[in-house]
C-alpha positions as CSV (number, residue, x, y, z in Angstrom):
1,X,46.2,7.3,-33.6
2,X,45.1,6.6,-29.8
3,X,42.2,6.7,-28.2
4,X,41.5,8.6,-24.8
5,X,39.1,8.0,-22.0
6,X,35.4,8.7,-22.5
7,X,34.5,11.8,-21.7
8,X,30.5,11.2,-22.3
9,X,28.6,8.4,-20.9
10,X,24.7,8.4,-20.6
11,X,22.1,5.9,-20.4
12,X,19.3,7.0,-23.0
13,X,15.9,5.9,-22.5
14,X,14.0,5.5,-25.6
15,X,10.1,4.9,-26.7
16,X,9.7,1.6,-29.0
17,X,6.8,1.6,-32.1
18,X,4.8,-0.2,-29.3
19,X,5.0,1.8,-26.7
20,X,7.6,0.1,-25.0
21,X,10.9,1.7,-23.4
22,X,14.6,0.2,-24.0
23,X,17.5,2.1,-22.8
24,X,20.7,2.5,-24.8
25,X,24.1,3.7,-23.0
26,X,25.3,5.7,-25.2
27,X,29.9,6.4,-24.7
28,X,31.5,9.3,-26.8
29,X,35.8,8.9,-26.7
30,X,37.8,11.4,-28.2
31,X,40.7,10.3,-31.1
32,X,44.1,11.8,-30.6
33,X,47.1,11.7,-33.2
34,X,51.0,11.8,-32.7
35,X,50.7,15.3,-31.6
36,X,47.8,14.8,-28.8
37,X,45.2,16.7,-30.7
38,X,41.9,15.7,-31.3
39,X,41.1,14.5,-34.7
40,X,37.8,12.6,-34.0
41,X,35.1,11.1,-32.1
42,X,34.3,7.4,-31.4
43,X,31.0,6.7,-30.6
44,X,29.5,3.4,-28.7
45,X,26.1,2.5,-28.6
46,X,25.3,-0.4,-26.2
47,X,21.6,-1.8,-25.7
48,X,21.5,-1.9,-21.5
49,X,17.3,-2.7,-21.4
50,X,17.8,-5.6,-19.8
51,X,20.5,-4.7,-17.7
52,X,18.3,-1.7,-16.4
53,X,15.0,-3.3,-15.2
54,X,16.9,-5.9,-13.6
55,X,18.3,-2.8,-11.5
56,X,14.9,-1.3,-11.4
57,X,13.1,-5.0,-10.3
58,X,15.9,-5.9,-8.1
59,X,15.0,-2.5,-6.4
60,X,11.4,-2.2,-6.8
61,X,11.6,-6.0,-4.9
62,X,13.7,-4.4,-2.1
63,X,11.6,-1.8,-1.3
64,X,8.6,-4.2,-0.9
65,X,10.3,-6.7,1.5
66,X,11.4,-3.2,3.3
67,X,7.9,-2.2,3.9
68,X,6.7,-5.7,4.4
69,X,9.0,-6.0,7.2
70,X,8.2,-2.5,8.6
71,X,4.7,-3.7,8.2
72,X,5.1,-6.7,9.9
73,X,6.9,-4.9,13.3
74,X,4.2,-2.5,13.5
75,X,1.4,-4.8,13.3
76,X,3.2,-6.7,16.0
77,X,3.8,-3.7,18.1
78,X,0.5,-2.8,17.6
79,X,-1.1,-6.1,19.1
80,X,0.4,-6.2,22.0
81,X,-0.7,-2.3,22.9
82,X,-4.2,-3.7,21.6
83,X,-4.3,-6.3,23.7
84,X,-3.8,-4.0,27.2
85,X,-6.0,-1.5,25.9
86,X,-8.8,-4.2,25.1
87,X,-9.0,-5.2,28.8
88,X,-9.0,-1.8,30.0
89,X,-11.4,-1.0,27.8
90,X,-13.4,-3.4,28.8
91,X,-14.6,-1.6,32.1
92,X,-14.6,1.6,30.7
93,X,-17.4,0.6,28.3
94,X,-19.7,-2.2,30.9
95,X,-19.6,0.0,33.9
96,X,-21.4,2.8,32.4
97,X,-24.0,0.6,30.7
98,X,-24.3,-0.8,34.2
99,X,-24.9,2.2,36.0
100,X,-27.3,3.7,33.1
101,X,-29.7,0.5,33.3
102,X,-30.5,2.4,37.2
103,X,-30.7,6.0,35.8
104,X,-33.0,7.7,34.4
105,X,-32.8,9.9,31.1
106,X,-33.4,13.1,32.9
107,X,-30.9,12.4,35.8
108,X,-27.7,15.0,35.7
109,X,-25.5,12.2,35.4
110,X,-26.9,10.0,32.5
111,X,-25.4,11.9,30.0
112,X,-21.8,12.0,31.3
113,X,-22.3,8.3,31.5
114,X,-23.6,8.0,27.7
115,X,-20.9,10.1,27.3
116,X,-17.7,8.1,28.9
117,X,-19.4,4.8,27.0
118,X,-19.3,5.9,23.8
119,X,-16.0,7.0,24.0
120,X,-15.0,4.0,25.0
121,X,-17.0,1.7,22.0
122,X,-15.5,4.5,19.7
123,X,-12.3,3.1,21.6
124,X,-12.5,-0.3,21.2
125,X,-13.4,0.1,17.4
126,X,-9.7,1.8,17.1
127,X,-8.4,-1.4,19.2
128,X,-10.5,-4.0,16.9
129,X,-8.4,-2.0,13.9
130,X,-5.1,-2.4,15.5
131,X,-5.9,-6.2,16.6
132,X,-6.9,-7.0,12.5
133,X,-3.8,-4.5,11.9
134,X,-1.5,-7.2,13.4
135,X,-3.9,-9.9,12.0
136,X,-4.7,-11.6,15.1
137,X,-8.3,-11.0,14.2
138,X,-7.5,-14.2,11.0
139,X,-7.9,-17.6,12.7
140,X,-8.9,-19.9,9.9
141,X,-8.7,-20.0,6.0
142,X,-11.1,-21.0,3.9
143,X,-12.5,-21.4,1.0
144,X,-16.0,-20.6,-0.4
145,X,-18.3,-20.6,-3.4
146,X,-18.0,-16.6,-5.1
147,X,-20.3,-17.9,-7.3
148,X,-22.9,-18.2,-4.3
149,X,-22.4,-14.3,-3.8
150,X,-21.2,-12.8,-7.5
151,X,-23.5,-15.1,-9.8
152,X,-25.0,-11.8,-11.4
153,X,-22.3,-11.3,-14.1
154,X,-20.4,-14.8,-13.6
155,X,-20.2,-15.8,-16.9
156,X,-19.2,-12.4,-18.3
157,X,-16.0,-12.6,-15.6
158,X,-12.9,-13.6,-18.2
159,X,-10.9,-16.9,-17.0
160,X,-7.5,-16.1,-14.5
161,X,-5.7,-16.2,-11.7
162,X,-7.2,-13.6,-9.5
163,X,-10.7,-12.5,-8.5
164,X,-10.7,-8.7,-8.9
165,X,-12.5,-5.8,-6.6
166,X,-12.2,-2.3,-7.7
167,X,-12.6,0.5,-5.7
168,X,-12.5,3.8,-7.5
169,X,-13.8,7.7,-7.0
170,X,-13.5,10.5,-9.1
171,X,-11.4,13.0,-6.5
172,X,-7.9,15.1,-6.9
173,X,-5.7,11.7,-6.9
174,X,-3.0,10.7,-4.6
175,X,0.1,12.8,-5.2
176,X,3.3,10.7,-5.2
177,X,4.2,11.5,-1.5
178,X,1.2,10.5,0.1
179,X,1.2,7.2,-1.9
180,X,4.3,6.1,-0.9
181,X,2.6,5.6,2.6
182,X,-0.7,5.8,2.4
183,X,-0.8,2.0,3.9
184,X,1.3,2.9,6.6
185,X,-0.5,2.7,10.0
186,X,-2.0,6.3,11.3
187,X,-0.8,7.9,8.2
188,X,-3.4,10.5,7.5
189,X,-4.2,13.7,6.0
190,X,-7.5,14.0,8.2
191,X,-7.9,15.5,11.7
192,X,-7.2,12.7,14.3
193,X,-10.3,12.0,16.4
194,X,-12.7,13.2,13.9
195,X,-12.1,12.1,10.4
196,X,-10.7,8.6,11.2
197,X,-7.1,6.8,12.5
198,X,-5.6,6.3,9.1
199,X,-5.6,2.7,10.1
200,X,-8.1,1.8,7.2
201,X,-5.6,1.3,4.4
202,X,-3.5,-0.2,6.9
203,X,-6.0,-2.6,8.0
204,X,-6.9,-3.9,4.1
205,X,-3.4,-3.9,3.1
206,X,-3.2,-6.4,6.0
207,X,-6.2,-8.1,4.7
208,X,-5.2,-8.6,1.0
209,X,-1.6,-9.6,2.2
210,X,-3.1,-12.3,4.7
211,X,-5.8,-14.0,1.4
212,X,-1.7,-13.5,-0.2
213,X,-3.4,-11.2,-2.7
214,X,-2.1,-7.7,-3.7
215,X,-3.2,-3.7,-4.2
216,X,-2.6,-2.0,-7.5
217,X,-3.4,2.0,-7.3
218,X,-4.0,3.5,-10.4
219,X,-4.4,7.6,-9.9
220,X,-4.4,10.9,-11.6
221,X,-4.5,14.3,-10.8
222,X,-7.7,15.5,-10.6
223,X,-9.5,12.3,-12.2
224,X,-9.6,10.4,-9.3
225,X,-8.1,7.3,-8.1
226,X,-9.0,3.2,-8.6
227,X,-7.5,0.6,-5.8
228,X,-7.6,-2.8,-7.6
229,X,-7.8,-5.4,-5.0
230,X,-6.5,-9.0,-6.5
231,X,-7.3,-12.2,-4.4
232,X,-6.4,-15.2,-5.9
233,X,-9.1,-18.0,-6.8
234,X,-7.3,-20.7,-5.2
235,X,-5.1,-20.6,-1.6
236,X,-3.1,-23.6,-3.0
């Protein structure tokens, strides 16, 4: 009796009594006898758990450092087009508060005037984004006292690593497109110039990554979605 080549092979993801998943790879060979007919089966069953979340770490890990470094060359790219715009901006904001201190509300041009300068403070607040996007706006690191500013509740807060700040609403949820860049810079689902740059997630993912903290988004269709925000308690 011989054995042929397998002509099944699946990995089978099952559910454990706790909840847990483990994965089995399951190989099916046929049995041939002297004439090369098919007399049986020979089934393997192989445990592969470990084997497949090691894949799915390795490239859950990869796709971090990819963004990270994506990340990293847009906030970059992004302060040294901030810095220009700041010193043009610069004029386009004083001059007009200049000129207004001479005019009166009623003459034809104070309004234009209003106009130009707060365009150009809405502007700058973009360019202020961009500069804390490539997180030039982060000069020192320190620490400070939470108890000073969260001592309603301290001693209710269990021991751990990280201090915790969740964010939640009660909206449609994020479907799994728009979450895979949701932190990219002036990714948004919002009309550009009136609801925003979609460089606010960009700017706190920036944020949590400088305190070397981390964003875990929990959502659901049509139940909302929570951003937990962990900091850790000590920088050391």
């Amino acid at each position: 009796m011989e054995t042929g080549v397998a002509d099944f092979h699946v990995i089978e993801p099952k559910v454990k009594p706790d909840g847990g998943h483990s994965y089995i790879d399951v190989s099916r060979i046929p049995l041939y006898d002297e004439a090369d007919r098919v007399v049986g089966l020979l089934v393997t069953y192989e445990d592969v758990t470990e084997k497949v979340l090691g894949k799915q770490e390795k490239a859950e890990l990869e796709a971090q450092l990819r963004k990270a470094e994506k990340m990293e060359a847009i906030g970059t790219l992004a302060g040294g087009v901030a810095h220009d715009l700041n010193n043009i901006l610069s004029g386009v904001v004083s001059y007009p508060q200049m000129l207004l201190l001479d005019l009166s509300e009623e003459d034809p041009f104070y309004k234009p005037l209003q106009n130009i300068r707060k365009s150009g403070e809405r502007a700058a607040a973009v360019v202020h984004d961009l500069l804390s996007l490539a997180r030039r706006a982060v000069e020192n690191m320190e620490s400070v006292d939470s108890l000073s500013t969260t001592h309603s509740g301290y001693e209710e807060i269990p021991p751990g690593d990280y201090a915790v700040i969740d964010v939640a609403d009660s909206g449609t949820g994020i479907n799994a497109t728009d979450l895979g860049r949701i932190f990219e810079p002036f990714y948004t689902k919002k009309k550009m110039g009136r609801s925003g740059t979609g460089l606010g997630l960009a700017v706190v993912w920036g944020i949590v990554k400088d305190h070397r903290g981390f964003i875990d988004i929990r959502t659901q269709k049509n139940h909302g979605t929570t951003f937990s925000l962990y900091f850790p308690k000590s920088l050391v």
